[in-house]
C-alpha positions as CSV (number, residue, x, y, z in Angstrom):
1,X,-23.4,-14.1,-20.3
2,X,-21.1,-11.9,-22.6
3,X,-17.1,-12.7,-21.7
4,X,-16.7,-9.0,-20.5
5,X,-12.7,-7.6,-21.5
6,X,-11.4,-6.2,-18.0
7,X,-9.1,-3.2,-18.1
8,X,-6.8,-4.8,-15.7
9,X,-3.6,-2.5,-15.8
10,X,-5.1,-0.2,-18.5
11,X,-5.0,3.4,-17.1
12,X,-5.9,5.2,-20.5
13,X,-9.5,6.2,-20.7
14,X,-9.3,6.5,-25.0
15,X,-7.8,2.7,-24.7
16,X,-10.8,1.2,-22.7
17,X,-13.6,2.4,-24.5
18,X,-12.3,2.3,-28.0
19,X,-10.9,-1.3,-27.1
20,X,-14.4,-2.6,-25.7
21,X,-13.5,-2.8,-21.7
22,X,-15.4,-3.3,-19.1
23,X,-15.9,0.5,-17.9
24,X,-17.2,2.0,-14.9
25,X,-18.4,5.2,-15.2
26,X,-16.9,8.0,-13.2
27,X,-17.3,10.8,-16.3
28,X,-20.1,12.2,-13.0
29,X,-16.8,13.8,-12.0
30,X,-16.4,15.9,-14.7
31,X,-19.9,18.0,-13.6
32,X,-18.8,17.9,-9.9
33,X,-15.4,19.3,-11.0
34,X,-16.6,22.6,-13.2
35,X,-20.2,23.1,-10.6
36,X,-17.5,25.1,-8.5
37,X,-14.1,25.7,-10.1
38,X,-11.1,26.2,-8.4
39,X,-7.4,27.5,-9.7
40,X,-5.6,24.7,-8.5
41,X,-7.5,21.2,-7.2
42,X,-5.4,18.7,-5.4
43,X,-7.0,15.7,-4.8
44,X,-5.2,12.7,-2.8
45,X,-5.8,8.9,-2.6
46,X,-3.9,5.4,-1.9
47,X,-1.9,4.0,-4.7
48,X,-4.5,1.9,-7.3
49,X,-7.2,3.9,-6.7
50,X,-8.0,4.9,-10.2
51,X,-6.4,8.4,-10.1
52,X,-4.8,7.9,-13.4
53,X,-7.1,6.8,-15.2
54,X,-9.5,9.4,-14.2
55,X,-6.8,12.0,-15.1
56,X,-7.0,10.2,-18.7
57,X,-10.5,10.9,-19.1
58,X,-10.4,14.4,-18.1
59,X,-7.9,15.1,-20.9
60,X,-9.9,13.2,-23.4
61,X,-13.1,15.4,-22.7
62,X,-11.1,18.7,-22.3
63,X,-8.9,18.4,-24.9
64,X,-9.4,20.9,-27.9
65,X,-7.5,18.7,-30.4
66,X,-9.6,15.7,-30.2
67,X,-13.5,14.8,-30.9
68,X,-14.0,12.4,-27.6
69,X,-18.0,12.4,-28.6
70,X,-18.3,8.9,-29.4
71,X,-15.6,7.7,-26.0
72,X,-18.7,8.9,-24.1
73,X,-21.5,8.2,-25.7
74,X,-23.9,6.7,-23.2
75,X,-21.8,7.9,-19.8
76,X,-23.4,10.2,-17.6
77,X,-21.1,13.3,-18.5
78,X,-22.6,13.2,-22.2
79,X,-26.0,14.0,-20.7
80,X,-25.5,17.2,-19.7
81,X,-25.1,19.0,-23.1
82,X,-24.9,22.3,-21.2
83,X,-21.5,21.3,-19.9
84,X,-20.7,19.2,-23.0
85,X,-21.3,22.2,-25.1
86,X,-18.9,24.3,-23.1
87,X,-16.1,22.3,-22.2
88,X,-15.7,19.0,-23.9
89,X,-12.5,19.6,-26.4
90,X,-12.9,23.2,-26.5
91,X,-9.9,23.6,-24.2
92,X,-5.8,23.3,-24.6
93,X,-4.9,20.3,-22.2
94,X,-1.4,19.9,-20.9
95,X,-1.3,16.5,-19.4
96,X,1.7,14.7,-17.7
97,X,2.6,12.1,-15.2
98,X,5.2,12.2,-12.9
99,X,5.0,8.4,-11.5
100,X,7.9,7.2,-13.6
101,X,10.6,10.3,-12.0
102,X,12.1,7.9,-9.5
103,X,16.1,6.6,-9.0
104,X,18.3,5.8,-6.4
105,X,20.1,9.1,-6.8
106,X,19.1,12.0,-7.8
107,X,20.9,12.3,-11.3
108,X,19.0,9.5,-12.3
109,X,15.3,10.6,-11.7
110,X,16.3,14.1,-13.0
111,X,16.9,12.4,-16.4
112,X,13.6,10.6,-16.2
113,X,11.9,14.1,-15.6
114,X,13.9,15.3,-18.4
115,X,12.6,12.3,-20.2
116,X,9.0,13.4,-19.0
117,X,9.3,17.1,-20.2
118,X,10.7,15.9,-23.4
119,X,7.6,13.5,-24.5
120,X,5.6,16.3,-23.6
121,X,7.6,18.8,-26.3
122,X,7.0,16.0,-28.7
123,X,3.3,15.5,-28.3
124,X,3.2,19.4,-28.8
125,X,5.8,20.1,-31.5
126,X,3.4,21.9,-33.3
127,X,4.4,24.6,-31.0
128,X,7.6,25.0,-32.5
129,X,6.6,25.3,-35.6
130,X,3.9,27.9,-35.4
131,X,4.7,31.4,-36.8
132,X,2.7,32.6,-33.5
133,X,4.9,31.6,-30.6
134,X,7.9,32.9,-29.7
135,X,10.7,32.5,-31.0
136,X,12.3,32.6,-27.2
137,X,9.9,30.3,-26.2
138,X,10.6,27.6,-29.3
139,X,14.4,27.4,-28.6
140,X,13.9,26.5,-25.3
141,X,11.0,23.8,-26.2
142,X,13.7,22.5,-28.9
143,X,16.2,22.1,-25.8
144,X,13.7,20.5,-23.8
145,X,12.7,18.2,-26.5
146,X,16.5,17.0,-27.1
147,X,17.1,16.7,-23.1
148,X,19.9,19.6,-23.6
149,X,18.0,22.5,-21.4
150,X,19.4,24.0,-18.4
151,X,17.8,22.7,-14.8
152,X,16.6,26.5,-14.8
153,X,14.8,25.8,-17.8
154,X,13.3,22.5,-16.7
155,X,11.9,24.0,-13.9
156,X,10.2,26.7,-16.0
157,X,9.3,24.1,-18.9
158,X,5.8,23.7,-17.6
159,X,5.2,27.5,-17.0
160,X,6.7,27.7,-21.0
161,X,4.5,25.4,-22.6
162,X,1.6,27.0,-20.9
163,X,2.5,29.9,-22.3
164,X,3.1,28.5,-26.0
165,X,-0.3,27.0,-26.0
166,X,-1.9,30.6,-24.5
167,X,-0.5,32.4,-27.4
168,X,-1.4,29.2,-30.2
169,X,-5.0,28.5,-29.3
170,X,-5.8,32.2,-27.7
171,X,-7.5,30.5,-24.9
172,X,-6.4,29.5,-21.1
173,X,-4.7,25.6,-20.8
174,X,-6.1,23.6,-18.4
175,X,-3.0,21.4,-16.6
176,X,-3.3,18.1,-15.2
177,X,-0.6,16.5,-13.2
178,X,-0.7,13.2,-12.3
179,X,1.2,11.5,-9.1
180,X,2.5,14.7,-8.5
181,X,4.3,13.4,-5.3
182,X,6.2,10.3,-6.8
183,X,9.3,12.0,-7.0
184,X,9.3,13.4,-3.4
185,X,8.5,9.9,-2.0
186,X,11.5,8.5,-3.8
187,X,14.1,10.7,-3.0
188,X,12.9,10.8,0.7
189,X,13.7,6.4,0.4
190,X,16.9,7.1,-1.4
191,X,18.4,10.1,0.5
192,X,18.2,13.4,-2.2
193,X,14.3,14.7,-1.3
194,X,15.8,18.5,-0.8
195,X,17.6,18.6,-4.7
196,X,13.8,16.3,-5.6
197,X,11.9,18.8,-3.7
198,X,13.5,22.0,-5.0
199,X,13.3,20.9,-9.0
200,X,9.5,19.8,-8.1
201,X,8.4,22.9,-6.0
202,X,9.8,25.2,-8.6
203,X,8.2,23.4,-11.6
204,X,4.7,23.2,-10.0
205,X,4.9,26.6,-8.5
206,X,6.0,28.3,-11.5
207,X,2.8,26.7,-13.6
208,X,0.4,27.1,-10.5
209,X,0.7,30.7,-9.0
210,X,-0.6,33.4,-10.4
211,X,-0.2,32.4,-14.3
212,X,-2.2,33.9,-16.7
213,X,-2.2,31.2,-18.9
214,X,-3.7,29.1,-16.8
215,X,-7.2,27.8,-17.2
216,X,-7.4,25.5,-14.0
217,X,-5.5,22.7,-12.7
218,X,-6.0,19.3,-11.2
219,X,-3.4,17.9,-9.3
220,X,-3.4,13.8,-8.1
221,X,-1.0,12.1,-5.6
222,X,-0.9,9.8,-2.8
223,X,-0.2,12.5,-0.1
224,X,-0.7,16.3,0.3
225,X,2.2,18.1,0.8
226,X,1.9,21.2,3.4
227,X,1.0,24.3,1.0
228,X,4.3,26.1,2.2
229,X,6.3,23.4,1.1
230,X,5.1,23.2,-2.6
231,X,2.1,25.3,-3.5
232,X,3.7,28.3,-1.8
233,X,1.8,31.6,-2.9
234,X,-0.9,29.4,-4.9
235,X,-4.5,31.4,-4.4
236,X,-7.8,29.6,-4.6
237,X,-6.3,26.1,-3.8
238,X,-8.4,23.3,-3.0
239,X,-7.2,20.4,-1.4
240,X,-9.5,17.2,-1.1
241,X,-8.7,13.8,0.8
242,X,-9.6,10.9,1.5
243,X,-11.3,12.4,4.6
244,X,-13.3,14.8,2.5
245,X,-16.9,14.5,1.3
246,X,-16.1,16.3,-2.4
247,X,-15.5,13.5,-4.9
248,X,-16.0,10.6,-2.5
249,X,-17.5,8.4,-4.8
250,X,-14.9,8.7,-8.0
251,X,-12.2,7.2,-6.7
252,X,-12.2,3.9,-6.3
253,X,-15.9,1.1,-7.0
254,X,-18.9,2.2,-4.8
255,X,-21.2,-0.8,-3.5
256,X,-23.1,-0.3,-6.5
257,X,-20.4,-0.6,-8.7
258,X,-19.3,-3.7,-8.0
259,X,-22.7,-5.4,-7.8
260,X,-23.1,-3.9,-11.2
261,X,-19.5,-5.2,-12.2
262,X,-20.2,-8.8,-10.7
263,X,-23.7,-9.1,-12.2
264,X,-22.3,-8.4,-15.6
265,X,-19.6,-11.0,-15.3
266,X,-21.0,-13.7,-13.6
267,X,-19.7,-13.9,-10.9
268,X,-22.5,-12.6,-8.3
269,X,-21.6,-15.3,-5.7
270,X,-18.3,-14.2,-4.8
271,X,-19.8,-10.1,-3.6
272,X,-19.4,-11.3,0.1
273,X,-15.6,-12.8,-0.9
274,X,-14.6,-9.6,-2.2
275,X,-16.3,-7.4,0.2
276,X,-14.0,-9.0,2.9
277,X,-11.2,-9.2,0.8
278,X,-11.0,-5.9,-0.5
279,X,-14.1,-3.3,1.0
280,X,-13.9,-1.5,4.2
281,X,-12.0,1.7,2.8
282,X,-14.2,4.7,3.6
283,X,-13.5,7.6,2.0
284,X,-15.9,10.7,3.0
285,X,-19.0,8.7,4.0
286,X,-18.6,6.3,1.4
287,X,-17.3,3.1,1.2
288,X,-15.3,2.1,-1.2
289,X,-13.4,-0.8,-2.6
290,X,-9.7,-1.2,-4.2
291,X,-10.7,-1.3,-7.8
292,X,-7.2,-2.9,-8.7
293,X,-8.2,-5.8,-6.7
294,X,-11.9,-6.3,-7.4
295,X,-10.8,-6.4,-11.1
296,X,-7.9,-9.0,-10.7
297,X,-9.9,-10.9,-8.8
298,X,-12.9,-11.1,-11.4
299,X,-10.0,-11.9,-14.1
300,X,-8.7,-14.6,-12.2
301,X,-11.9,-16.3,-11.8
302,X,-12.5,-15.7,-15.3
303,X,-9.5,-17.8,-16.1
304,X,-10.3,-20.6,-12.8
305,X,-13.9,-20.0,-11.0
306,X,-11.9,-22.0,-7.8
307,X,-9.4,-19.1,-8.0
308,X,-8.9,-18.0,-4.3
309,X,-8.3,-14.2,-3.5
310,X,-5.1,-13.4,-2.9
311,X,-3.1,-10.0,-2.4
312,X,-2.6,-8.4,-5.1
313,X,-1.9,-4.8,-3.7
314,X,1.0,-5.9,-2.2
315,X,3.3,-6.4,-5.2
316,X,2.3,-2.5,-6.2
317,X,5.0,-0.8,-4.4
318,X,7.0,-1.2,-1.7
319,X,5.5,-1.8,1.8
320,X,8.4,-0.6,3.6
321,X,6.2,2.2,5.5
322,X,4.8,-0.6,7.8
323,X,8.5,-2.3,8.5
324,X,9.9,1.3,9.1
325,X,6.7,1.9,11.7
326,X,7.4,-1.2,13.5
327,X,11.4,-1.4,13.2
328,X,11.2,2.2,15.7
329,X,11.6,0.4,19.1
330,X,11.0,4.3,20.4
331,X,7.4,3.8,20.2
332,X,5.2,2.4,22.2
333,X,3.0,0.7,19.0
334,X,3.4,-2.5,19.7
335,X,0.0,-2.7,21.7
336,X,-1.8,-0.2,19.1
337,X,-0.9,-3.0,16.5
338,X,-2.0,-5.5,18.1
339,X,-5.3,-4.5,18.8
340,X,-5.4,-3.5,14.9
341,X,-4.8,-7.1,13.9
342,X,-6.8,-8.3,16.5
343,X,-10.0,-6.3,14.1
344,X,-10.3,-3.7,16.7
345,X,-9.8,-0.1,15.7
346,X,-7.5,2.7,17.4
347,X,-8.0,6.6,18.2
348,X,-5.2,8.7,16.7
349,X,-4.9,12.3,16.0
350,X,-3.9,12.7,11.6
351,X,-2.1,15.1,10.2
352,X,-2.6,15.9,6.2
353,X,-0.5,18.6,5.5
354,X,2.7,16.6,6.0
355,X,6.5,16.7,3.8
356,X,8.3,13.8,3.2
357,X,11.1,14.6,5.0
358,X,9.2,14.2,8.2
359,X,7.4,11.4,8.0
360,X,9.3,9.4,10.4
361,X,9.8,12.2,12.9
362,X,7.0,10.9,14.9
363,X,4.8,8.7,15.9
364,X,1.7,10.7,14.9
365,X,3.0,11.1,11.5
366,X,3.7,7.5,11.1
367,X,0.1,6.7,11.9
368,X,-1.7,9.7,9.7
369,X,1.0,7.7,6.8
370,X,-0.7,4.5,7.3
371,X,-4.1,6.2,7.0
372,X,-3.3,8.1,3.8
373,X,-1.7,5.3,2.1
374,X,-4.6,2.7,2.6
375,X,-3.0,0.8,5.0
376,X,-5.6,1.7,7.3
377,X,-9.0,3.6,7.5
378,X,-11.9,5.4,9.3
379,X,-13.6,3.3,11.5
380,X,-17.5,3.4,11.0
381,X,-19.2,5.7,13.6
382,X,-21.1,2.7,14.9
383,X,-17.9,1.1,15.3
384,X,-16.2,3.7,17.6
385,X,-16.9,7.3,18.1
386,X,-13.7,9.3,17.8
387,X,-12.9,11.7,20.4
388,X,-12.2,15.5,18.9
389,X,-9.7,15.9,16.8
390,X,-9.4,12.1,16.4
391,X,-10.0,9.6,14.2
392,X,-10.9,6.0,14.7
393,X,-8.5,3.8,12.5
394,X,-8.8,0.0,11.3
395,X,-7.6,-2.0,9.2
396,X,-9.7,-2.2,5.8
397,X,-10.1,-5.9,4.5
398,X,-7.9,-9.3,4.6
399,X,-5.6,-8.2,2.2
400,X,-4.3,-5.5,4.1
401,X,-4.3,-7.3,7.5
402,X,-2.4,-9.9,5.8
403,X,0.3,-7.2,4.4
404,X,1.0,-6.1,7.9
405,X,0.6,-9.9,9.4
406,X,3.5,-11.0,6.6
407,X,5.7,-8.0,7.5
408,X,5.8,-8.7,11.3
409,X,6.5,-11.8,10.9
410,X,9.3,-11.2,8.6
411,X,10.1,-8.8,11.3
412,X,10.4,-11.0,14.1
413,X,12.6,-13.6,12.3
414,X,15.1,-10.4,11.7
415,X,14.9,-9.6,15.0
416,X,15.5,-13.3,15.8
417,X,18.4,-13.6,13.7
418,X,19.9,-10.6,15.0
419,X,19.6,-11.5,18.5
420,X,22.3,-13.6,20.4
421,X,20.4,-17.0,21.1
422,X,23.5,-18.9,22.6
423,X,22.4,-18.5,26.0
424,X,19.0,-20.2,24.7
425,X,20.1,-22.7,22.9
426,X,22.4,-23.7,25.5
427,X,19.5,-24.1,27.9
428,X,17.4,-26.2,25.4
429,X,20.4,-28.7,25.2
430,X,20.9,-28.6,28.5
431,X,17.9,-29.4,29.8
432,X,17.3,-26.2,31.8
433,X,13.5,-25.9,31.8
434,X,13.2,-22.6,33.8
435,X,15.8,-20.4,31.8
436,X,13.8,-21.4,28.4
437,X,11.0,-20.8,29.8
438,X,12.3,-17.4,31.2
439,X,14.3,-16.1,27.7
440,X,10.7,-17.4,25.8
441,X,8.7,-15.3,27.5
442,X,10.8,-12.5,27.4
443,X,10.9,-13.1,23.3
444,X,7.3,-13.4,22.9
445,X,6.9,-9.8,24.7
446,X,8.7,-8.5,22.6
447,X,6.3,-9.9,19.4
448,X,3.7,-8.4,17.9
449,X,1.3,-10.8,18.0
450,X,-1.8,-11.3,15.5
451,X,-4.4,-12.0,18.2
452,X,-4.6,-15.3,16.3
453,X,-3.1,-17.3,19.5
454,X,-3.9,-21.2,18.3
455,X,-0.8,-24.2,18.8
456,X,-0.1,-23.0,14.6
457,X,1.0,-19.7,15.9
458,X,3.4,-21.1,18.8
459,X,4.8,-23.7,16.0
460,X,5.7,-21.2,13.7
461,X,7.1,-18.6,17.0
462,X,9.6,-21.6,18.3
463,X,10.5,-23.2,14.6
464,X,11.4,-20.0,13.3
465,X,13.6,-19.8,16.1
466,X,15.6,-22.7,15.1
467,X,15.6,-22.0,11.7
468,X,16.8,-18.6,11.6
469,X,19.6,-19.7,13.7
470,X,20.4,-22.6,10.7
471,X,19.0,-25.4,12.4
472,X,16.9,-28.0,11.0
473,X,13.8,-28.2,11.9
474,X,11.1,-30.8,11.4
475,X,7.5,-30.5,12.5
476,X,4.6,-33.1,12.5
477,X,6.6,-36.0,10.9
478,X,6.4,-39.7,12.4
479,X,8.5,-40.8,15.1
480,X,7.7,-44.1,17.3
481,X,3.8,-44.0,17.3
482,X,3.2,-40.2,16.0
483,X,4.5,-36.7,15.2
484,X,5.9,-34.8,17.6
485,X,4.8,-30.7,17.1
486,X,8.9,-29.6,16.5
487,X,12.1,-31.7,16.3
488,X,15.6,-29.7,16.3
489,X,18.3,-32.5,15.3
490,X,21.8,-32.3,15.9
491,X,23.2,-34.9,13.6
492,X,26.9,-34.3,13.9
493,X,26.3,-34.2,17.9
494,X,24.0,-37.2,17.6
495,X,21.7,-35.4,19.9
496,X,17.9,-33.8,19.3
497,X,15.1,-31.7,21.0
498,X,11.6,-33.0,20.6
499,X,9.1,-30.3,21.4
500,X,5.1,-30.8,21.6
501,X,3.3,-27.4,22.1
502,X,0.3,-26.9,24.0
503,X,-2.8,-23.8,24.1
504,X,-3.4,-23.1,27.2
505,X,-7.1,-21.2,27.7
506,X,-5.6,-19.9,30.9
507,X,-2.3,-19.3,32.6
508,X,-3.4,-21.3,35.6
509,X,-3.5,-24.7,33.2
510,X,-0.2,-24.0,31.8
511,X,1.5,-26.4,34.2
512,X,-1.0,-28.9,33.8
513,X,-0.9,-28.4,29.8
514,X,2.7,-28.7,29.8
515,X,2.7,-32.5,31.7
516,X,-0.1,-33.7,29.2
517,X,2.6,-33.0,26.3
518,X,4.9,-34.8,28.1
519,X,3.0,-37.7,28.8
520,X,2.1,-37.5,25.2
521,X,5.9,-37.5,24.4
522,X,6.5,-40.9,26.7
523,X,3.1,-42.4,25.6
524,X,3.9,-42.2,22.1
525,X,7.4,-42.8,21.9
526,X,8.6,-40.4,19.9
527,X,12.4,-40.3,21.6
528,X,12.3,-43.9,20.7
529,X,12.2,-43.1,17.0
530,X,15.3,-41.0,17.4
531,X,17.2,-43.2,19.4
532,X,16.6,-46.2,17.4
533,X,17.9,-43.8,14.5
534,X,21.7,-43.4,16.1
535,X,20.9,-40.3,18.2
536,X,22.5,-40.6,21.8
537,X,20.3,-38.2,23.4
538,X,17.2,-36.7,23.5
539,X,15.7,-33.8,25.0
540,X,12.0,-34.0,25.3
541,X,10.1,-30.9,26.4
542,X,6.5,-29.8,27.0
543,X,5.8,-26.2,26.3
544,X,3.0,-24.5,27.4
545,X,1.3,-21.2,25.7
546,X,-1.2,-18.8,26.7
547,X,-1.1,-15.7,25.1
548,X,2.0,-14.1,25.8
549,X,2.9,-16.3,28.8
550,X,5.0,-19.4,28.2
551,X,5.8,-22.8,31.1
552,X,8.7,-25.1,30.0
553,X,9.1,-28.7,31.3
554,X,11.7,-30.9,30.2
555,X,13.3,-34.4,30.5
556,X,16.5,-36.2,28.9
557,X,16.2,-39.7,27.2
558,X,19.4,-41.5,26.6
559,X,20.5,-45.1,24.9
C-alpha cells in the first residue's frame, strides 16, 4: 500500500499536484460553473470546507499566464477538451483572499487589506510597466504597491487593476475573491463593522456592477450578505448555499470520496469511525463530510493506527457564536438545545440574506447562524419533515456535539462562579438538607443539560460547584472501607462534606435512592477516615438525581 502524502493544511491546488498529494478531484466544478455563466457567483459554506482550495484551482485553469496542462492531466475537467480549449489559461485572472484582513480595530485590518492589495500589485507589476496602460492607472498601482494610496483609491484598486489587465491582454478578467466576508465578521467581534463594511462594500461593488472589464466573478465566504448590503446594483447575481442543489457535491468529501480516500490509505476500517465523527452535513441532497477532519484524522492514524478521533474543527476559529447563543438569558433556547444534544432535531425558520451587524438581534438569526456555520444541519426528510418555510436542524457528527457539550459546560461553571453561593454553602455546612436540596434544583433548571443524565454527570454538576468557588475537591479516593463519590475539606476549619451521588430512574425512588447512599456512607465508614485524620466534623449527605429533579439527606458525624 503506497504511503499516500495528505494535503493537510495545503490550500494551493499548483502545490498539491506538483508536490504528489493525495487529491480529490473537484476540477467537475469547472464544467458546472461555465454550462450556465453568471456575472457575479457567490457561493457560501462553513469554514474548512475546501473553498480555498477550490478557488486555487480555478485560477490555475483560467489563468492566461500559466500552462496548467500537466496539474490536470487525468482529472475529469481535462476530458472535456471542448471546454479546455476555450477556457483553460486563455483568460486574465485576478485572484485574492481576504481571510487574513482581520484586527481588533479597524486601523489594523485596513493595513492588512492594504497589505492584500499590495501583493496583488506585485504579482502584476508587469502592468506598470507596459507602454499600453495608463499612465493614470500605473501611478495609482505604484501607490498601491508601496501601501501609500488614498482609502479612495483602495476601494477602487480592484476596479483599477481590472481595468489595467482589460487594456494589457484585450480580453475580459475573470475575478475571484476568496472569504470575501472575513473582514465583516471581524469587525462585527471587535466593534468597527460600519468603517469594515463601507471599505468592503465599495471595493466589491466597484469591481462587480456593471464593469466592462469584467469577465465573471466567483465570490466564496462563510455567509451571504443581503444583496442591498454589499452587491447593491450587481445584475445577474447568483447566490448558492449550503441549502442549494448547484454545486452540492464540490465542497467538502462525498461518500464516495472518502471510501476512495480510505481505500487508498489503508485505513478502510475506520469508514464507520469517521462517518460519526465527522459525516452528517447535508448540503443540497448530499451528504457531505468535513474534509479538514477526514484528512487529519487519516494523518494521525498514519503516524499511530490506535489514534482516536478527536476535534479538530474546533481550534479553526473561534466558537464564540455558540457561547453568545447561549449567554442570551432572553431566549427561551435552553429546551431547543437540549433536545439538540439529546440527537433529536428542531424546526426553525432560516434566514440567508443576513448582515453581521444583526446577527444577534434575534433569536431566529442566531439559529440560521448556527446552520450556516456548520454548527448544525438539515435533518434528513426521514428524520423529520419540516413544516413550510422551516427547516429541521441537528447536530452533524460527535465533533460538533462535543463543541457545543464543552462550551456549556464551560458556561455553567461561569455562571456558577458568578453566582452568590454563600447561602449554599452555608446550608451544606450546616446540615440543612431541604435548602440544598431546594437551591440544587433551582441550579440544575437553569443547566443545559446533555441528555447524558448518568451519576458522571451529577459528579461533575456538584464538584464543579465547589471548585469554582476555590474549594478542594476530591472524588473517588479511599476513605475507611471505600471512596466516597465527592469530598469538600475544610482543613483550616477541621471540618468536611462527604457526598455519595445517586441516579434515580424515577422521581418517586429519589428518597429511597438517597437513604441507600447514606447507608453506604455509614456501612463503609468513610467519615471514619476523616475523623481519624484530625477533622472534627463531618457532614455526610446522600443526594439523589433524576433528571432535573434533585432530594438531599444529610447527617453530622463528630469525634
Amino acid at each position: 500500500m503506497p504511503a499516500y502524502s495528505l494535503p493537510v493544511g495545503i490550500d494551493s491546488f499548483e502545490k498539491i499536484r506538483s508536490g504528489g498529494y493525495y487529491y480529490v478531484d473537484k476540477t467537475g466544478f469547472i464544467r458546472e460553473l461555465m454550462q450556465k455563466i453568471f456575472d457575479v457567483s457567490l457561493i457560501t459554506r462553513p469554514r474548512r470546507f475546501g473553498k480555498t482550495l477550490l478557488m486555487s484551482m480555478l485560477a490555475e485553469f483560467f489563468d492566461i499566464r500559466k500552462d496548467s496542462k500537466k496539474l490536470f492531466e487525468g482529472l475529469e475537467a481535462s476530458k472535456d477538451k471542448a471546454l479546455c480549449s476555450v477556457w483553460q489559461n486563455q483568460w486574465p485572472v485576478l485572484f485574492l483572499t481576504l481571510k487574513s484582513v482581520e484586527g481588533l480595530k479597524f486601523d489594523s485590518a485596513y493595513g492588512m487589506l492594504e497589505a492584500v492589495v499590495s501583493e496583488l500589485c506585485v504579482e502584476h507589476y508587469y502592468l506598470a510597466e507596459s507602454q499600453a496602460v495608463n499612465p493614470i492607472h500605473q501611478e495609482i498601482f505604484l501607490r498601491l504597491a508601496k501601501k501609500e494610496a488614498s482609502e479612495e483609491e483602495v476601494k477602487n484598486s480592484l476596479y483599477t487593476l481590472l481595468a489595467m489587465m482589460h487594456v494589457y491582454y484585450g480580453k475580459q478578467v475573470i475575478l475571484l475573491v476568496d472569504e470575501y466576508d472575513v473582514p465583516l465578521a471581524k469587525a462585527s467581534e471587535n466593534g468597527y463593522y460600519e468603517q469594515m463594511l463601507d471599505v468592503i462594500r465599495s471595493m466589491l461593488g466597484q469591481v462587480l456592477k456593471g464593469n466592462l472589464s469584467l469577465k465573471f466573478s466567483v465570490v466564496t465566504g462563510c455567509l451571504r450578505i443581503a444583496k442591498e448590503s454589499i452587491f447593491t446594483g450587481t445584475n445577474n447575481f447568483v447566490p448558492d448555499t449550503i441549502s442549494g442543489r448547484r454545486y452540492e457535491q464540490y465542497f467538502g468529501f462525498t461518500e464516495k470520496e472518502v471510501q476512495d480516500l480510505l481505500e487508498s490509505t489503508g485505513f478502510s476500517e475506520y469508514q464507520e469511525e469517521i462517518r460519526l465523527w465527522y459525516d452528517g452535513y447535508l448540503f443540497g441532497r448530499e451528504k457531505i463530510y468535513c474534509p479538514w477532519d477526514v484528512l487529519n484524522y487519516i494523518n494521525s492514524l498514519q503516524d499511530d493506527p490506535n489514534a482516536r478521533p478527536e476535534n479538530f474543527w474546533k481550534n479553526t476559529s473561534h466558537n464564540g457564536i455558540i457561547r453568545s447563543f447561549i449567554d442570551r438569558t432572553d431566549l427561551a433556547v435552553n429546551e431547543k438545545f437540549e433536545t439538540l444534544l439529546a440527537g433529536g432535531t428542531i424546526l426553525e425558520r432560516i434566514e440567508e440574506d443576513l448582515t453581521y451587524d444583526v446577527l444577534h438581534s434575534s433569536e431566529e438569526n442566531l439559529w440560521s447562524i448556527l446552520y450556516l456555520t456548520g454548527y448544525l444541519t438539515q435533518a434528513d426528510a426521514s428524520e423529520k419533515t419540516a413544516e413550510t418555510g422551516l427547516t429541521a436542524l441537528k447536530i452533524p457528527n460527535r465533533e460538533i456535539r462535543s463543541i457545543f457539550t464543552d462550551t456549556v459546560a464551560k458556561w455553567f461553571q461561569d455562571t456558577v462562579a458568578g453566582m452568590d453561593r454563600r447561602s449554599l454553602f452555608g446550608a451544606f455546612w450546616n446540615g440543612d438538607a431541604e435548602k440544598i436540596t431546594e437551591q440544587l434544583n433551582d441550579l440544575l433548571f437553569q443547566t443545559i443539560s446533555y441528555y447524558d443524565y448518568r451519576e458522571s454527570y451529577y459528579h461533575a454538576f456538584l464538584s464543579g460547584i465547589f471548585v469554582g468557588a476555590g474549594y478542594g475537591v476530591e472524588s473517588n479516593r479511599e476513605y475507611g472501607t471505600g471512596r466516597p463519590d465527592i469530598v469538600v475539606a475544610d482543613k483550616k476549619g477541621r471540618k468536611a462534606i462527604i457526598i455519595e451521588v445517586k441516579h434515580s430512574q424515577k422521581n418517586s425512588e429519589m428518597e429511597a435512592d438517597c437513604m441507600t447512599a447514606m447507608r453506604q456512607i455509614q456501612e463503609r465508614s468513610y467519615a471514619d477516615g476523616l475523623l481519624s485524620g484530625g477533622y472534627r466534623s463531618v457532614w455526610c449527605y446522600g443526594a439523589a438525581f433524576c433528571g432535573k429533579n434533585c432530594m438531599v439527606r444529610g447527617k453530622c458525624v463528630q469525634r
